[in-house]
FIVO-141876 format. One record per residue: residue in three letters; x, y, z of N, C-alpha, C in turn. Coordinates in steps of 0.1 Angstrom, whole numbers, plus 5000, padded with zeros to 4 digits. Example, Ala and Ser with C-alpha at 12.3 -4.5 7.8 and 13.67 -1.06 7.14 Angstrom:
// FIVO-141876
ALA513249435078512349555078513249675078
SER512849785071513749895071512950005079
//
This chain:
// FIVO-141876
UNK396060352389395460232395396260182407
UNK395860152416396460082432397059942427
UNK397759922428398259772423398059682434
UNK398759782446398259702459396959692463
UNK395859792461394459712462394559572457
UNK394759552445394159432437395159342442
UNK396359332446397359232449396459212465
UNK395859292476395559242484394159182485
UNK393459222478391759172474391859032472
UNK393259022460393258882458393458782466
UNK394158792474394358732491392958682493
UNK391858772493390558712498390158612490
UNK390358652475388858592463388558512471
UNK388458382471388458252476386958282488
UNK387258312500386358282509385558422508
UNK385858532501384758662498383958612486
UNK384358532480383858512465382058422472
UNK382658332478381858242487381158302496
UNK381658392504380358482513379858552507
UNK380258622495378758672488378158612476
UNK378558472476378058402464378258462444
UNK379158502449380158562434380758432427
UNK381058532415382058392410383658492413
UNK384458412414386158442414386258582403
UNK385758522389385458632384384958752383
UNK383858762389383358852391384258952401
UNK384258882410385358942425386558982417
UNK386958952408388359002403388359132396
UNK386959172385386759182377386259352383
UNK385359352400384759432406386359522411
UNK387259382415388559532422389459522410
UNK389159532397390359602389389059742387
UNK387859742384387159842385387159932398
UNK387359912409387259982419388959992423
UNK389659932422391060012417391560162418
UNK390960202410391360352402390760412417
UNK389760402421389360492438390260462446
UNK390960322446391460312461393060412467
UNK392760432479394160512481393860422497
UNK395160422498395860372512395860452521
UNK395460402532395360412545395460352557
UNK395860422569396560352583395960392593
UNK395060362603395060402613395360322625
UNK395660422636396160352647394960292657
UNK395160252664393960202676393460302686
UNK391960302681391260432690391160522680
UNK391660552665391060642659390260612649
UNK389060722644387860722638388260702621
UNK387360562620387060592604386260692597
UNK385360672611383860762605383660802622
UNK382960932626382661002634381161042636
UNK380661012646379261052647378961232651
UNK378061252637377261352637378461432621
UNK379161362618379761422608378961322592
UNK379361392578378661312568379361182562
UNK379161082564379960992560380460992547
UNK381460972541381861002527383060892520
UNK382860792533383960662528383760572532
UNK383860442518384060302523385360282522
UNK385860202532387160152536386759992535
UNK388359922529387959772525389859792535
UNK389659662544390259632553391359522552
UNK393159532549393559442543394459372560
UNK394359462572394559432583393859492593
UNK393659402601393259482619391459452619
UNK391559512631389959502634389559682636
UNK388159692627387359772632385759752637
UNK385159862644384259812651383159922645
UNK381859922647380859992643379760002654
UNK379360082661378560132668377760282673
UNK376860272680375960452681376760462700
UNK375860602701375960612713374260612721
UNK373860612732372660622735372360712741
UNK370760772742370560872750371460872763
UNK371760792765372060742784373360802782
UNK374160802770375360822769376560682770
UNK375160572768376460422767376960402754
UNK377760332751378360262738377760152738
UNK377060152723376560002721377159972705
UNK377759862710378759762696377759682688
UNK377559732674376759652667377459552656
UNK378859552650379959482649380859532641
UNK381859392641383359422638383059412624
UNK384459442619385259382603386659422604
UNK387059292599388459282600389059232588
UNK390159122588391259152576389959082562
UNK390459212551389459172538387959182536
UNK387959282548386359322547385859412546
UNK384759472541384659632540384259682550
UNK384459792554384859892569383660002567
UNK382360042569381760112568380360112572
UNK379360232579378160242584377460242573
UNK376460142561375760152552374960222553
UNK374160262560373060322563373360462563
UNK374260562570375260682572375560712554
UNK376160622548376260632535375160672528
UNK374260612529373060672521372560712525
UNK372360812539371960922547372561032542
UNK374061022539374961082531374161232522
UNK373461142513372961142498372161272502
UNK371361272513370261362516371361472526
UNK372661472528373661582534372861542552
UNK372461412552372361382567373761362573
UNK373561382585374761352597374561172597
UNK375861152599376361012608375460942619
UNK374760852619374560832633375260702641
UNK375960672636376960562639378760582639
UNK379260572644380760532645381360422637
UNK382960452635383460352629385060362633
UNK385260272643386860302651387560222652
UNK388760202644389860092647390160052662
UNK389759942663390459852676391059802675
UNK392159802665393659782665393959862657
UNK395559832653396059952639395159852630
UNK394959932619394259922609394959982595
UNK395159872585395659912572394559852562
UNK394259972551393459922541394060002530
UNK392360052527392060132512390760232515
UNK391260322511389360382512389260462499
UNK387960462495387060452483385960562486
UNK385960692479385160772479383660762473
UNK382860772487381560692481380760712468
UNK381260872468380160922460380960922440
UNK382360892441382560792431382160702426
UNK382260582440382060482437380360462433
UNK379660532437378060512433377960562419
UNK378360642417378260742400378660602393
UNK380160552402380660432390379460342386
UNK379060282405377860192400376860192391
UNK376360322391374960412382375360332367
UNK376460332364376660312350377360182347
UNK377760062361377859982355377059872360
UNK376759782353375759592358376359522368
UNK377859482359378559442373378459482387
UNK379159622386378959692403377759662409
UNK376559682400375259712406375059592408
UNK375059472403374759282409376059282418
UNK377359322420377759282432377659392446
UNK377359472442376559532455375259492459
UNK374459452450373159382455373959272465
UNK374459152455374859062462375659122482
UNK376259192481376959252491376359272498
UNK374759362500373959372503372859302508
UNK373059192501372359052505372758982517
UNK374158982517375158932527374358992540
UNK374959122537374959222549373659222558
UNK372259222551371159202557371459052561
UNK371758922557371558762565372558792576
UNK373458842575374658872587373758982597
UNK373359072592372459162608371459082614
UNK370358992603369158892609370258812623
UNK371158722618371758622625372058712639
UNK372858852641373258902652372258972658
UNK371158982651369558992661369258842670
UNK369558802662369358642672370458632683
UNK371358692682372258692694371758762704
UNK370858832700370658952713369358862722
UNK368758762717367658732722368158622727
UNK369458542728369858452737370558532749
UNK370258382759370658462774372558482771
UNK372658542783374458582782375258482776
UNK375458362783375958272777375958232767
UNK374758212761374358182743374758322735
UNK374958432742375158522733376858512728
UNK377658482746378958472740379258342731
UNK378758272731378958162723378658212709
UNK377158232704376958292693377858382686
UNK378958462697379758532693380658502688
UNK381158452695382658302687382358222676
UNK381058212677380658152661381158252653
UNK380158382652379858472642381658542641
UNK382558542653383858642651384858552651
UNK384858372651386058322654387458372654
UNK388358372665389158412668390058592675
UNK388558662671387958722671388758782686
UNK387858742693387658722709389358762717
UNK390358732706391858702709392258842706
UNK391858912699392259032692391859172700
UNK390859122706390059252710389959292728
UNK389359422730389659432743387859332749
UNK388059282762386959212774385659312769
UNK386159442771385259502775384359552761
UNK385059542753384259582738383359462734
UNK383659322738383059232736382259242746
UNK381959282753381159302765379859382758
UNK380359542751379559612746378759562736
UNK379259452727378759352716377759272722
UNK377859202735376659152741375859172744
UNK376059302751375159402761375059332772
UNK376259352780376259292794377659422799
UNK377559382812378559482819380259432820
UNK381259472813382459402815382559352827
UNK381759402842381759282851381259152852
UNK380059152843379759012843380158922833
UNK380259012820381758932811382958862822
UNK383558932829384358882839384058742840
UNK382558732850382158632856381558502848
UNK381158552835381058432821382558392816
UNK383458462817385058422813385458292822
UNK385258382836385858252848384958112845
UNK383758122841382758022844382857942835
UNK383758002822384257892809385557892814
UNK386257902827387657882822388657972820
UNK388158072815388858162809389058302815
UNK389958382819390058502818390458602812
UNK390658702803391258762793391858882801
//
């Protein structure tokens, strides 16, 4: 069993317990169960958690740093669909259970800074779920999250630039400090040149 998973989980209870509407309990109760999977892991800035066109086969839960989650497009641009950072889980849901059917990746997952966690082999951790209540109500619940948090960053895409960087600082506070202009740029869908020109126009240049 990872002692250090459960010593850093607990760091979160408190404000994870609350984002996914758990009890403390429960959240305590999910990482002495998921424990026994976790093994440690580091990566540096710029390398892949998950790789597009390969089968995804891990969730990673995040005890530092920021990673990012995005596809590529026909055109061949990078489009940022979002972060997670310290205490959060690190993975393409969707890729995961694409997995199941031996589909390819269609999404990315790449540390934008060093990054230290845990990663958790999925296809454990699902067999785990299969057989227990708990896992299966707090993955629902997790799942619940996860869909009100994608609704909310569809609504970002439908305000003009400026409402979107705002909306952004809502949704990543502090966020903004950590990361490079131009990846926040790719989160907006605007061109790091005109990010430029929304930075100067609040003041700000990064």
């Amino acid at each position: 069993m990872s002692q250090a998973f459960i010593d850093h989980r607990a760091k979160y209870r408190d404000v994870t317990s609350q984002r996914y509407k758990v009890t403390p309990a429960m959240y305590d109760e999910v990482t002495a169960l998921l424990a026994p999977l976790a093994t440690p892991v580091s990566f540096r800035k710029g390398e892949y958690l998950q790789r597009i066109g390969t089968i995804a086969q891990n969730l990673y839960w995040l005890h530092s740093g920021v990673a990012r989650t995005g596809f590529i497009t026909e055109a061949g641009a990078e489009v940022t669909l979002h972060f997670v950072t310290d205490g959060e889980p690190a993975a393409s849901h969707d890729d995961l259970l694409r997995a199941r059917d031996g589909l390819p990746a269609q999404h990315f997952v790449i540390a934008e800074t060093a990054v230290h966690g845990f990663k958790l082999d999925w296809a454990a951790y699902t067999a785990m779920r299969e057989s227990n209540s708990m896992l299966r109500d707090y993955y629902l619940k997790v799942s619940e999250c996860s869909i009100m948090e994608q609704a909310r960053r569809m609504c970002i895409n439908a305000a003009p630039a400026q409402g979107r960087l705002a909306a952004f600082r809502r949704e990543y506070p502090g966020l903004e400090q950590r990361i490079s202009q131009k990846v926040v740029a790719s989160f907006l869908g605007i061109t790091p040149q005109y990010m430029s020109q929304l930075l100067r126009s609040d003041g700000i240049d990064k």
